[in-house]
N, C-alpha and C positions, 0 to 999 in steps of 0.2 A: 661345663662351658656355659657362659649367658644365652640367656634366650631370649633371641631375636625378635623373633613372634611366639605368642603363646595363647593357646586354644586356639587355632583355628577351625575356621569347619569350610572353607574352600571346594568348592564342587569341581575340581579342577577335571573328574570324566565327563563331567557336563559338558565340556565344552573342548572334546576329543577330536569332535569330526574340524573345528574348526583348525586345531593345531595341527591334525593331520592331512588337511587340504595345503596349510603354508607352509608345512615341512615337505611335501611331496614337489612343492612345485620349487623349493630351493634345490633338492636333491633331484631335478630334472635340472636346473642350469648346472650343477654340477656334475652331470653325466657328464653335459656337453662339452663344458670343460676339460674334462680326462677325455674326453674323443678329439678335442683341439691339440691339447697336447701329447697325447699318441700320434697325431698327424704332425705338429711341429707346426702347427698353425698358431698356437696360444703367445704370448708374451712372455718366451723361454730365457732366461739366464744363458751365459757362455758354459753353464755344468752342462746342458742340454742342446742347445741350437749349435754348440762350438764356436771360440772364439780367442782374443786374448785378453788379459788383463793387466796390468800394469799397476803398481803403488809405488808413488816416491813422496820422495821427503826433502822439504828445504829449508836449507842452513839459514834461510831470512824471510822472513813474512813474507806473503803474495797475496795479490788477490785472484779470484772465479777468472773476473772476465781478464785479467795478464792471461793466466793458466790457459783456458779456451781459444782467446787469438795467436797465442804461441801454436798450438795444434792447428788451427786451421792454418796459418801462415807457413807453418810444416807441410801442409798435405794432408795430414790427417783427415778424415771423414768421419763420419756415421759415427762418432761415438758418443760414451756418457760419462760424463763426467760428476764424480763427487770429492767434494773439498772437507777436511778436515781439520777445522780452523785452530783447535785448540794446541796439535800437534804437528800441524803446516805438514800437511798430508796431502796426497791428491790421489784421485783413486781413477785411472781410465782404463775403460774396458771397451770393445770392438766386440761386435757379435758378425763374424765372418762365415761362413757353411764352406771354408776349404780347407785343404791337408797341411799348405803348409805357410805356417802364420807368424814365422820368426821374422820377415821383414814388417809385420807390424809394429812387433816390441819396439824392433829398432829404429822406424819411424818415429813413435812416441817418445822415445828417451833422446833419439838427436831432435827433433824439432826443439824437448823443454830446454834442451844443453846447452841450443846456440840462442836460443831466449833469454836466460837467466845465469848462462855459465854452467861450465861443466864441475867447478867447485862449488857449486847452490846446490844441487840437482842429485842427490842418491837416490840408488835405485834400492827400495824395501824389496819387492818381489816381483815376481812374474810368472804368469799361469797362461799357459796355454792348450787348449783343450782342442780337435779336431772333430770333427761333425760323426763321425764313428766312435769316435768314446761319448760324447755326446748321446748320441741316439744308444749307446749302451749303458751310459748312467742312467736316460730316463726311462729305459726297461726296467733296470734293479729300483728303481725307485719306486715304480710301479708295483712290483713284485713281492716288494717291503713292505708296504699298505695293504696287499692282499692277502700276504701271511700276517698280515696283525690280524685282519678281520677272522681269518679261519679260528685261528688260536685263543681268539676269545671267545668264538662260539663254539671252542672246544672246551677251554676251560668255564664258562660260564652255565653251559650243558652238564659238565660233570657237575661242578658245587651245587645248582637249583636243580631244576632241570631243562629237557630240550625246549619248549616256549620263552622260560625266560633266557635262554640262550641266543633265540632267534632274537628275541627283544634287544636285547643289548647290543648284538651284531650291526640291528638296524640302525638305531640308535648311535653307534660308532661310526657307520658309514654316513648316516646322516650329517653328523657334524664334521666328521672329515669332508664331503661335496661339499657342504652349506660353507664351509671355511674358503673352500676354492671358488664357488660360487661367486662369492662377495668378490673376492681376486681376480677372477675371469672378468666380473663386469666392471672393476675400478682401472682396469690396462695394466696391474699391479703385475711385477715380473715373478715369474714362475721357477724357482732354483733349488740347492739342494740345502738352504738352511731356511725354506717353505716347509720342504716334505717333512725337515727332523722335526718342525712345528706340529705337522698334522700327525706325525707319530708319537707326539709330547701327547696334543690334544684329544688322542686314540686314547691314550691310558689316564687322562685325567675323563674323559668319558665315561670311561668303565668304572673306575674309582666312585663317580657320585652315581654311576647308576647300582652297582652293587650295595649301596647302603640304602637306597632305597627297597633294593631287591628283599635284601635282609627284614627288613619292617617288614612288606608286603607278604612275604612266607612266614613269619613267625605270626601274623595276626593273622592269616589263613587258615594256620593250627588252632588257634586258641579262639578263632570266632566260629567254628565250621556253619552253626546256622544264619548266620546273615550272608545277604548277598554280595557277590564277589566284587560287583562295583562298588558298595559301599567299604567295603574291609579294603580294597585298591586305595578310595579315595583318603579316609581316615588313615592308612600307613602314611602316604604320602605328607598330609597333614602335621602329622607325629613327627617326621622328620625335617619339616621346610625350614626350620628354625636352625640345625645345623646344617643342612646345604647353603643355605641365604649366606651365613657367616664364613663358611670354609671357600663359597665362591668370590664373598668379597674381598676375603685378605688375600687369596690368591690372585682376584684381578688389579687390586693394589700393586702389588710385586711386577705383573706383567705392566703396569702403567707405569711403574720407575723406571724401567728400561725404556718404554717406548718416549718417554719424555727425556730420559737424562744416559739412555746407555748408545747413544751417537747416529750418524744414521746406516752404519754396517751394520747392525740389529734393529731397523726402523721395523721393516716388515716383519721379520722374526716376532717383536712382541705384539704388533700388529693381531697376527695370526693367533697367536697364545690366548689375547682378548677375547677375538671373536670365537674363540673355543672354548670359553668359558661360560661366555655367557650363550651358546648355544648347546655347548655340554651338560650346562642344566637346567635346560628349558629343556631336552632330549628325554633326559631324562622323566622326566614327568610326564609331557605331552607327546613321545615318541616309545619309549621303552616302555611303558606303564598299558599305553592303552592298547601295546601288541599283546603283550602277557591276556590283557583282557579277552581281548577277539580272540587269544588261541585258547580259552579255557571252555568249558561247556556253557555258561550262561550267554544269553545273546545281549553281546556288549548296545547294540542301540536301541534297549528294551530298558524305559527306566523300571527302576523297582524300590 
């Protein structure tokens, strides 16, 4: 593989407490975030808050604002609307918190029918979710993300051992909040093709911090008499060259979609980005200097 950077010598434990005051304080709004959204307070999806959703498709060009005064002129309310210009799509969903939400479909599909004809006007799908599957998706989804976390500090524990197990855990949950974080404070909606993100962002997590891992225990072996921060800092160093490169072709790839894969996947690569480029900052300035503190040397002792 080309090499990105070559020799460096980056103090990057030097400058530990400062990475670990701004990741502590992303992963506190992201508490808050998953206590918002366990309450139903957050900016939840119709997977979550329950609701309907609606897509149709029409036989002739439209535009946003026909599409939106057709619904309001319906009755419709409170919804959102996204337009899918390449495919004359229309995408409305209603986030409603009751049981039973078949006269919404129906609203939506008669207001577009007598707007534009009931020969214009097919109906792609309809989804509707009630506030009890709702608040039971966003249990299992919950539950999803806390069996990732277990499972990699189970498996992360057996291959090194229990410290850098704990490290990569952190390090995992970090970027998972810090991902929801960023989403909690942009109003960005909260749904179930967020979570498969921060489960994507879970294992590409672990992915760049195990290659670090791997440097940091084999030059642990083969240096035993230097100090542990410097044999931390030099792994790291050793590797930046292919983290830099495998995070940027990977945040390439998430930048084609978010530019060009529509806006039903806007958020989705959204979230993949900022998981990348917190997945390997995590790594370094989050996983690295836990391994540190839980070893015998005292990590804010230079040496």
């Amino acid at each position: 593989m080309i090499e990105f950077l070559k020799n460096t010598k980056i103090d990057f434990m030097g400058k530990r407490v400062i990475g670990l005051v701004l990741s502590g304080m992303l992963t506190l709004i992201g508490i808050i975030a998953i206590i918002q959204i366990a309450r139903g307070e957050a900016n939840l999806g119709i997977d979550f808050a329950g609701g309907t959703s609606v897509q149709v498709k029409f036989n002739t060009t439209v535009q946003i604002s026909d599409v939106r005064k057709a619904l309001v002129d319906g009755g419709v309310k409170e919804f959102d609307l996204q337009m899918l210009p390449t495919e004359n799509k229309a995408l409305i969903r209603i986030k409603k918190n009751q049981e039973k939400l078949g006269d919404l479909s129906a609203a939506i599909i008669s207001a577009l029918s007598r707007k534009f004809s009931e020969s214009n006007v097919v109906v792609d799908s309809t989804t509707e979710i009630g506030p009890k599957v709702g608040a039971k998706l966003r249990e299992d989804a919950m539950w999803a993300v806390i069996a990732a976390m277990i499972g990699i500090l189970i498996y992360v524990a057996f291959r090194f051992q229990v410290r850098f197990g704990i490290g990569a855990t952190m390090a995992t949950f970090h970027d998972v909040t810090a991902v929801l974080a960023v989403f909690y404070l942009m109003g960005k909606e909260i749904n179930l093709l967020v979570i498969s993100a921060l489960l994507m962002i879970a294992g590409y997590s672990l992915t760049d911090t195990v290659v670090v891992f791997d440097r940091i225990r084999e030059n642990m072996r083969s240096r035993i008499k230097l100090p542990r921060i410097q044999v931390i800092n030099e792994s790291i160093n050793e590797v930046l060259s292919r983290t830099l490169i495998t995070s940027l072709t990977t945040f390439a790839t998430a930048l084609s979609l978010f530019l060009f894969g529509g806006e039903v996947i806007h958020d989705f690569a959204l979230a993949i980005m900022l998981g990348i480029i917190v997945g390997t900052y995590s790594s370094i300035f989050v996983a690295s200097p836990i391994v540190l503190m839980l070893g015998k040397d005292n990590p804010f002792v230079k040496k």
